[in-house]
C-alpha positions in Angstrom: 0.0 0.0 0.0 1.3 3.3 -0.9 1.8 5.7 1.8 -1.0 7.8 0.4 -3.5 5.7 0.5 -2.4 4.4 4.2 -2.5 7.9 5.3 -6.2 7.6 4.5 -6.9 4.6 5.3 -6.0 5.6 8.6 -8.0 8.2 8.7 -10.8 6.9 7.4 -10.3 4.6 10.3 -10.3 7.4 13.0 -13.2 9.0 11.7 -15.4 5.8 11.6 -14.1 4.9 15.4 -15.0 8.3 16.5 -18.2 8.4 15.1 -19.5 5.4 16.4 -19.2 6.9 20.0 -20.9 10.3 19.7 -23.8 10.1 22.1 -27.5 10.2 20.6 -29.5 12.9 22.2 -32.8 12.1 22.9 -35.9 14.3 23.1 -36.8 16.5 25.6 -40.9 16.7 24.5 -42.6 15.9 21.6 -45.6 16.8 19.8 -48.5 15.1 19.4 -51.4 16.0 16.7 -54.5 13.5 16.2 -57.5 14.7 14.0 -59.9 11.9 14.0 -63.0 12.1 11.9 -65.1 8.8 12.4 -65.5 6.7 9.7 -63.0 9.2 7.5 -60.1 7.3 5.6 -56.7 7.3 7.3 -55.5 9.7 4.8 -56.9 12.5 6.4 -58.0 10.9 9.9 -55.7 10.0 12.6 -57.2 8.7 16.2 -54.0 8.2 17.3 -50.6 9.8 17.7 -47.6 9.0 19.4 -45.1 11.4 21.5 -41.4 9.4 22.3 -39.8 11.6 24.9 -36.1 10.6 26.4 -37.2 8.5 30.2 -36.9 11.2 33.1 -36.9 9.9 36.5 -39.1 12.8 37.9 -41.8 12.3 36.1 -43.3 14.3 32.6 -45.3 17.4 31.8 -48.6 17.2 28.8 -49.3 20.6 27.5 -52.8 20.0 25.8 -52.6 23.4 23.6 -56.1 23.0 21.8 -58.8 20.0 21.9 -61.8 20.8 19.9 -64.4 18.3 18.7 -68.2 16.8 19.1 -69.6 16.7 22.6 -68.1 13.7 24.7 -65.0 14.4 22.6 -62.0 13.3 24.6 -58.1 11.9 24.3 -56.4 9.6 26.3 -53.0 9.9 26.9 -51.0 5.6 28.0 -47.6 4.9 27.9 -46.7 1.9 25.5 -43.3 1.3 27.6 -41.6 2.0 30.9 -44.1 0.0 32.8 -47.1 1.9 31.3 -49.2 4.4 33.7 -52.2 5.2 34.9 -54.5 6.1 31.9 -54.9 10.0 31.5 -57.9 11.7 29.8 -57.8 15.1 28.3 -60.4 16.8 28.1 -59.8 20.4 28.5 -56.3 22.9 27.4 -54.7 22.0 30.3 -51.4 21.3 31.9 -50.6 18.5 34.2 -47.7 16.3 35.1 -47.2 12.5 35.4 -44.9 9.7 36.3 -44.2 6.2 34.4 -44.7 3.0 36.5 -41.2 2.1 35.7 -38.1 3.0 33.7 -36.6 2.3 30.1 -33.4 3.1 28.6 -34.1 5.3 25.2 -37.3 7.1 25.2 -41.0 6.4 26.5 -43.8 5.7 24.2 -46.4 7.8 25.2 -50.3 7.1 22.7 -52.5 9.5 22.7 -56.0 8.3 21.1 -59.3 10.2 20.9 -62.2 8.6 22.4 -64.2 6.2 19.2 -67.2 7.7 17.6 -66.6 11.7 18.7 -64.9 13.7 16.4 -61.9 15.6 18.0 -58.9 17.4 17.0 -56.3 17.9 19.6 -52.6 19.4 19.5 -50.1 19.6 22.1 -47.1 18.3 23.7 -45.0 15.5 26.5 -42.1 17.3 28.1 -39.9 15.8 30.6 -40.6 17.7 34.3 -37.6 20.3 34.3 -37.7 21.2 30.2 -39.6 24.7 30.5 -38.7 25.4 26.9 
């Protein structure tokens, strides 16, 4: 091997090694949006949404920033992971906080489906306790 092509070889090398342990930063909150129609096609209905936020021992914020919908119209809000949670219905703009019933390395599943039958359109966000952002 000629000495230029070593000379990149070897850093080729270095720059594969060193990429491979950059840390993945997970997500602070994420959004959610569900605008289910009944008996609309999935194209342009959604019951259900999902939120993946980074695990955060102290718990997690939901900012419900609008729900609109049919009376009896009404979300509710499960984690699919970390030893699920009590089940949480939004029903209002509100702002509350909650825990997991356990832990997960990575980031929480959290499913947020509006009640069958009611049409509702809802848009907000899962934030872990301390992100204020």
């Amino acid at each position: 091997m000629s000495g230029k092509k070593k000379f990149f070889t070897v850093i080729i090398s270095a720059l594969l090694a060193l990429s491979c342990s950059i840390p993945v930063i997970s997500a602070s909150y994420d959004w959610w949006h569900v605008n289910y129609i009944p008996g609309a096609p999935d194209s342009v209905s959604n019951q259900d949404d999902r939120a993946y936020v980074s695990y955060y021992a102290d718990g997690f914020v939901a900012d419900n920033i609008s729900i609109s919908g049919t009376n009896g119209c009404w979300l509710t809000l499960t984690a699919e992971n970390a030893g699920g949670m009590s089940t949480r219905y939004i029903t209002n703009t509100s702002q509350f906080g909650f825990e997991t019933n356990g832990s997960v390395a990575g980031n929480v599943i959290f499913r947020l489906t509006a009640r069958s039958g009611y049409q509702c359109t809802s848009d907000g966000r899962i934030r872990v306790s301390v992100y204020t952002g």
